[in-house]
C-alpha positions in Angstrom: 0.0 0.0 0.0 1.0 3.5 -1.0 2.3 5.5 1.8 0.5 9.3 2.6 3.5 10.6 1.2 3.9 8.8 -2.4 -0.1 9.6 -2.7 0.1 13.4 -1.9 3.2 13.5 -4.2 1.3 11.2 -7.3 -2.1 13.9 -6.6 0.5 17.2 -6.8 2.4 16.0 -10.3 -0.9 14.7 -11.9 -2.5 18.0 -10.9 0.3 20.1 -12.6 0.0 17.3 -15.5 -4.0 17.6 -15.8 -3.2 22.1 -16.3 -1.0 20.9 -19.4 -2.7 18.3 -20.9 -6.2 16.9 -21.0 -7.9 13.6 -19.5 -9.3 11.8 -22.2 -12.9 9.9 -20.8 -14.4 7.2 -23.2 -17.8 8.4 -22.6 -19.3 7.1 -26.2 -18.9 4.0 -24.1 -22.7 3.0 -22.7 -21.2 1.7 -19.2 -19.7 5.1 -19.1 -22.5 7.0 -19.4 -24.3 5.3 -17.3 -22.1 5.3 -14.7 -22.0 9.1 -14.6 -25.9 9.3 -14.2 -25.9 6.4 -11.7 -23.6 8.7 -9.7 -25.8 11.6 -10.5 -22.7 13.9 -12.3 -22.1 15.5 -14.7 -19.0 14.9 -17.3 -17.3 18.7 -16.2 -18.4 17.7 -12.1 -16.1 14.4 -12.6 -13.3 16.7 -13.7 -13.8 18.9 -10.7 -14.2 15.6 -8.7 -10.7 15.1 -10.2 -9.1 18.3 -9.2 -10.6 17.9 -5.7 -8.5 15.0 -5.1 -6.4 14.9 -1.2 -4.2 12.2 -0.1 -6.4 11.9 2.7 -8.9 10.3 -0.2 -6.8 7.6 -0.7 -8.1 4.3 0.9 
């Protein structure tokens, strides 16, 4: 298991990664799509979801 510190240090370089370049989301997929209504979001909320991200998430 990851430690507290290799998890905030993976969420801080994909964070500076995710301001450069762009997460691609397969969303013509059916299973996707349903998947963000079953969770009640929308496809710009997941990316926020994303951004939100803490170490202290990580279970």
């Amino acid at each position: 298991m990851a430690t507290y510190d290799e998890v905030s240090q993976f969420l801080k370089d994909f964070k500076v990664k995710l301001e450069i370049f762009q997460i691609y989301f397969l969303d013509y997929r059916s299973k996707n799509k349903q998947g963000l209504l079953d969770l009640e979001i929308t496809s710009s909320k997941r990316i926020e979801i994303i951004k939100d991200l803490l170490a202290e998430d990580y279970c």
